[in-house]
N, C-alpha and C positions, 0 to 999 in steps of 0.2 A: 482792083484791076481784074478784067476778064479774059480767061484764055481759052485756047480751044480745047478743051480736056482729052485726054488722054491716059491710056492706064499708064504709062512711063511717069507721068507729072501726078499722077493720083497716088501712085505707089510712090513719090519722090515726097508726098505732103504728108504722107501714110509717116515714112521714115523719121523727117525731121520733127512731125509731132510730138515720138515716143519719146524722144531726148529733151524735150521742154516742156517740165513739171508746171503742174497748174496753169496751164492755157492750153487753148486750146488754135488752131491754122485753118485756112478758109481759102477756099478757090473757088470764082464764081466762072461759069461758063458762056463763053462770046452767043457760041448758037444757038442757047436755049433760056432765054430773057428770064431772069430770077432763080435759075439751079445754081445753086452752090453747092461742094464737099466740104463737113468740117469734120478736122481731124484732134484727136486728144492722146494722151499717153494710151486710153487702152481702145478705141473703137472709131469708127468715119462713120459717117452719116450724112445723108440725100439731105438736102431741103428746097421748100421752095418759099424765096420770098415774093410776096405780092402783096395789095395795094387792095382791101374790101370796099364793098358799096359806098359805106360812111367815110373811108378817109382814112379807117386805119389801117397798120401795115401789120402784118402778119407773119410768120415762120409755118411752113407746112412741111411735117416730117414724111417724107418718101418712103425712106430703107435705109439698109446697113449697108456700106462696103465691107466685102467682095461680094456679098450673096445678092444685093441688088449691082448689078454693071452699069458704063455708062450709057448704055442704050437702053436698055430697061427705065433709066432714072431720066432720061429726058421722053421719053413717053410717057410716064409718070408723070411728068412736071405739065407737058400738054393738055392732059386730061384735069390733073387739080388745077390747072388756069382757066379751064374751061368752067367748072364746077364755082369758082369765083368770080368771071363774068354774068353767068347765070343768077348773081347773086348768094351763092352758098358759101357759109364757113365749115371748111370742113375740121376745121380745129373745133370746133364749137358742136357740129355731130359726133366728131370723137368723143367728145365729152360728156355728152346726154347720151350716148353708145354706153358707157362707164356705168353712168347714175344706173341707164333701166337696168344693166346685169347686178349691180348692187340692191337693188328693188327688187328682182324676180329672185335672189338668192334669198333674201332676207323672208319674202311670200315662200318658200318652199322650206322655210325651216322647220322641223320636227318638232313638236310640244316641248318633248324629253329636253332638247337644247337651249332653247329660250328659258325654260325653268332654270336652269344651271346659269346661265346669265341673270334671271331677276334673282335668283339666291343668292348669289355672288356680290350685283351693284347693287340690290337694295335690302334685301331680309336679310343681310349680316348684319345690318345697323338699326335693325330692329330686336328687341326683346323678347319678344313672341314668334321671331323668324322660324325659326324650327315649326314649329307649332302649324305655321301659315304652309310650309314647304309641304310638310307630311297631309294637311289638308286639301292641297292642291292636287299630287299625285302619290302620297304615301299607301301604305296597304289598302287602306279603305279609301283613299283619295277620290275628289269626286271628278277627276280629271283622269284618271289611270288608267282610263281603256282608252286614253288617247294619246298614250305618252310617246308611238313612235308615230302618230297622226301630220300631218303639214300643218302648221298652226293655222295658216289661213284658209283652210276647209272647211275649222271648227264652223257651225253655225249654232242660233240661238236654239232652234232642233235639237241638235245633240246636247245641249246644257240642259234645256229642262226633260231632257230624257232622265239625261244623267241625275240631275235634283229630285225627281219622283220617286227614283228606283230608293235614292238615298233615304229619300224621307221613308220610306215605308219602313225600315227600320232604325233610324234614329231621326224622327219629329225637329229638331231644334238641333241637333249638329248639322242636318241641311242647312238650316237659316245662317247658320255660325261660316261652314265651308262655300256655300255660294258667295255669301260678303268677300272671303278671302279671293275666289274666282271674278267675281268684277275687280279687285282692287289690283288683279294682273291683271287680267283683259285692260285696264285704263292704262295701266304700264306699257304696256305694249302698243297701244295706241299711242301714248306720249314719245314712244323709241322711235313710231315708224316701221313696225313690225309688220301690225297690220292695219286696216285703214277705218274699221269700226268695230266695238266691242258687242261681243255676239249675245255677251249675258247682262249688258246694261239694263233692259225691259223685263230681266225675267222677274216673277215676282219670289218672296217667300213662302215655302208650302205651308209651313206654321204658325199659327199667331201666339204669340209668347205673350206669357201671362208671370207678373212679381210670384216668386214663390214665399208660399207663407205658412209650409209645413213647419212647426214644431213640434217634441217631443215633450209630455208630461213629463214629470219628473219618476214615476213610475215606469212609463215605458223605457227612458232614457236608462236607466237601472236595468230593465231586461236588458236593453243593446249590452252595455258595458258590461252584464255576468255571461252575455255569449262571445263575445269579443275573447274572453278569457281563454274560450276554444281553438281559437285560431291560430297560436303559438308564434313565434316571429317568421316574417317582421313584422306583420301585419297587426295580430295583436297591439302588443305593444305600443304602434303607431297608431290604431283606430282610438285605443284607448287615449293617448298624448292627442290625440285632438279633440278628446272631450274636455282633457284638462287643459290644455293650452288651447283655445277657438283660432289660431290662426288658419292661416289659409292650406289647405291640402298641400301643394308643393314644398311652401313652405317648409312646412314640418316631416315632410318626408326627405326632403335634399337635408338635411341637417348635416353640416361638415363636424365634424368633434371641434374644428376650430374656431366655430361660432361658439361654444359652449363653455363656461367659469361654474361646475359644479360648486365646487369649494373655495370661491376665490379668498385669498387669504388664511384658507384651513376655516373659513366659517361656511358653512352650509347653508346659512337664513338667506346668506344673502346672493344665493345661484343667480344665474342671470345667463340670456341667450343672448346673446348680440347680432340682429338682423341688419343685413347689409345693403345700402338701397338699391344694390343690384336685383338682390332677389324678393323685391316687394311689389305689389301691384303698382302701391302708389309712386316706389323710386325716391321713396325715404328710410335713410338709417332711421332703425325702432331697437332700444332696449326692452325685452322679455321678460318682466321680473319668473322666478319659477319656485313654486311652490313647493315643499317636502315630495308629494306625490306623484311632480313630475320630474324631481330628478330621479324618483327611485325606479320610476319607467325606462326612463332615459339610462340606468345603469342598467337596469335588466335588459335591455338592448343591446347595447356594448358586451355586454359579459355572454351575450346568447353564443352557444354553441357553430349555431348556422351561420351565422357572421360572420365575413372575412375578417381574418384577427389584421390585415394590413391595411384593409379601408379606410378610405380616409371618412366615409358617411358611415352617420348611428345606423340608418336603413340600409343594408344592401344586399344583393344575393351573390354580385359577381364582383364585387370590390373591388370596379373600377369606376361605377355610376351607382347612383341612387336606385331605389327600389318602386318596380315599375308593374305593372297588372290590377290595379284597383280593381275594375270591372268583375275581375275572376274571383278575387275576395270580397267583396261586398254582396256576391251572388252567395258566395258559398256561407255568409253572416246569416244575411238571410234563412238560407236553407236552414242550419241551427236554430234559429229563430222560431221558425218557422215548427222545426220537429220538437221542440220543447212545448210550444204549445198544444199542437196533436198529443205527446204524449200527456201533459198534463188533465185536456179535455179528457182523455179518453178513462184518466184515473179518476174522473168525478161523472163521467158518463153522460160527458156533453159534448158538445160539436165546437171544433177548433176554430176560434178568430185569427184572420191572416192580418199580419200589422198594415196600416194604410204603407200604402207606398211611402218613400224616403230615400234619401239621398244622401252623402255625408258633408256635404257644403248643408246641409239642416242642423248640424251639428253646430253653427256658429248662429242660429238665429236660435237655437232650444237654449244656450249661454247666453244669449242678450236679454231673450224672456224671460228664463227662471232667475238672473241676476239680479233682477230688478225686480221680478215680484218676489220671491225669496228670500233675496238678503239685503233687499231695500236700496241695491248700488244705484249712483248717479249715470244718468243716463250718457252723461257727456266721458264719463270714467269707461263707461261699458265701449263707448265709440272707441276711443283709444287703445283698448286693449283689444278690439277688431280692428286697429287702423285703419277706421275710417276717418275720411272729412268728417268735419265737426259737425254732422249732420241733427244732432241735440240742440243746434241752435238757428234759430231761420237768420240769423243778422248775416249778412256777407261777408260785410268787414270781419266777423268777429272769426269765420271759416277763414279765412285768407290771413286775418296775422295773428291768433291765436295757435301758438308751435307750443305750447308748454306740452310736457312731455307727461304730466300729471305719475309721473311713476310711483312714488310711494302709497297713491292714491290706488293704483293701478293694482300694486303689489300686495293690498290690501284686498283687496278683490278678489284677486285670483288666490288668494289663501283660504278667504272664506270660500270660496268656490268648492278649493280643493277636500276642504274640511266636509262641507253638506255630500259630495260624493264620497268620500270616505263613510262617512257615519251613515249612508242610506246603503251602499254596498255593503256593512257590515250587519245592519237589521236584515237587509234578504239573505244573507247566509246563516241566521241565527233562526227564519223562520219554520 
């Protein structure tokens, strides 16, 4: 029913509302065709109902009482009835009103915050998240002089600026951090963040090429008697990766709790226990381990510099694992390097610098010399790199061949460990 409103009847609908929980009270107005007041336990509100182009019927919210009056709320009402003969929803501009400022908020957001969201919804549930994160905008990130940027200003310009500069000092970490920068640039196209990805087109500044450096069995002997220099962690750890070829993180995260030196009080039968968490492939791998890399692995533990509460064989701050390769593998080198000078110079010749190398070469100088040396099966050598079964072209035989070949395995890496014993002990006898 309709009345003539009034603030006595408005304040009387205001009243009776408060005292009746969950509903809400309604007054529709004689003189102004479709105002109503609805009142609730905490607030009244304007509206207007009317009648759109097609047929439907609609709620059009005014204001609030007291702050909108009723003279306010029927010129209101006149104006949005006019706006819906016209044919307009204004419920329906309100709405797209909503979307554009959630669009132009989303266009104005800061690199630095969008990162903090793909870290959040998607690099937590990835393995290499970190990895991808610090690549993005970490120290040398290839995004970090854009971290307080508007995301949507980036353009394809500033990516291959930024790829150039990178490349010029690391070749192939450019190729490696761009990949990670389209794989957000597509995220963020998929959020709706932004509307096309700036570094889709760009190219790689590097062409990468299979490495195929080995180490003779000679030079591999120079590394390991300079290696001796380096004291822990490092030491130690360069050395446990000539004898154990796994993967650099690998053997450097080593918890003591992957480790059964002596399990049972026997020592033949040490063994690491790698977890599929921390494997490339995301397969539990038993380690068998040899005399000479448990006694690494003690001299590790037992080092001085070592936090005695760590839970890692490698560490400096015994709360994470042991981090600065770069910084040791330069300073190998350099050892490397002044051994030779000095030697040239005691025979009154000109010093040879070793070819470049890497310590990921360390697991293909074990694949090589295993096999031309001590005659190991190629398929035994894959396994103790954890690799797919790549000794065999059949598919099938890659896909359900899991034998774990360990005794096989563990044979191997004893003879391993025995040829570098017995070549370390002829160079220190020469």
């Amino acid at each position: 029913m309709a009345y003539s409103l009034n603030r006595q009847a408005i304040e009387s609908l205001v009243a009776r509302a408060r005292t009746v929980k969950g509903k809400q009270l309604e007054l529709a107005d004689e003189r102004e065709a479709g105002l109503r007041i609805r009142a609730g336990e905490r607030s009244a509100t304007w509206l207007l109902c009317a009648r759109l182009r097609n047929g439907k019927r609609t709620r059009i919210k005014l204001g609030s009482w007291p702050a909108m009056g009723l003279s306010d709320a029927r010129e209101a009402a006149r104006l949005k009835r006019n706006e819906v003969i016209a044919g307009v929803d204004p419920n329906e501009l309100k709405r797209e009103e909503a979307r554009a400022a959630v669009r132009a908020a989303k266009a104005q957001r800061k690199l630095c915050d969008v990162l903090d969201d793909y870290e959040r919804i998607k690099l937590s549930q990835l393995r290499a998240g970190a990895d991808a994160r610090r690549a993005l905008d970490g120290k040398r990130g290839l995004l970090k002089a854009f971290a307080n940027k508007d995301i949507a200003t980036i353009t394809r310009g500033d990516v291959v600026d930024a790829v150039r500069k990178y490349a010029e000092r690391a070749p192939i970490g450019a190729n490696r951090s761009l990949a990670y920068v389209k794989a957000f640039m597509n995220w963020c196209v998929d959020q709706e963040i932004i509307e096309s990805n700036p570094a889709a087109t760009v190219k790689k500044p590097s062409k990468e090429r299979t490495r195929d450096r080995f180490h003779t069995l000679d030079e591999l002997m120079e590394i390991w008697s300079a290696m001796g220099e380096l004291g822990y962690p490092f030491g130690p750890l360069f050395r446990l990766l000539i004898v154990v070829p796994m993967r650099r993180e690998e053997v450097a995260a080593i918890p003591l709790s992957e480790l059964e030196l002596e399990p049972g009080g026997n020592a033949d039968e040490a063994v690491w226990t790698l977890p599929a968490s921390r494997t490339k492939r995301a397969n539990a791998l038993r380690v068998p381990l040899a005399p000479l890399a448990c006694a690494l692995l003690k001299e590790a533990i037992a080092a001085p510099e070592r936090p005695k509460d760590s839970p890692f064989v490698f560490s400096m701050t015994g709360d994470t694992s042991v981090s600065g390769y770069a910084k040791a593998k330069r300073r190998l080198d350099r050892i490397i390097q002044e051994r030779r000078e000095k030697a040239a110079q005691a025979e009154g010749g000109e010093a040879v610098s070793m070819e470049h190398w890497t310590i990921h070469d360390l697991r293909t100088t074990f694949s090589t010399l295993a096999c031309e040396k001590l005659g190991a099966d190629i398929a035994v050598v894959d396994r103790i790199l954890n690799h797919v079964a790549t000794a065999t072209t059949s598919k099938i035989m890659r896909t359900y061949n899991k034998s774990e070949l360990f005794e096989q395995r563990r044979q191997v890496m004893r003879d391993w460990a025995s040829l570098l014993e017995r070549e370390a002990k002829k160079r220190q006898e020469r």
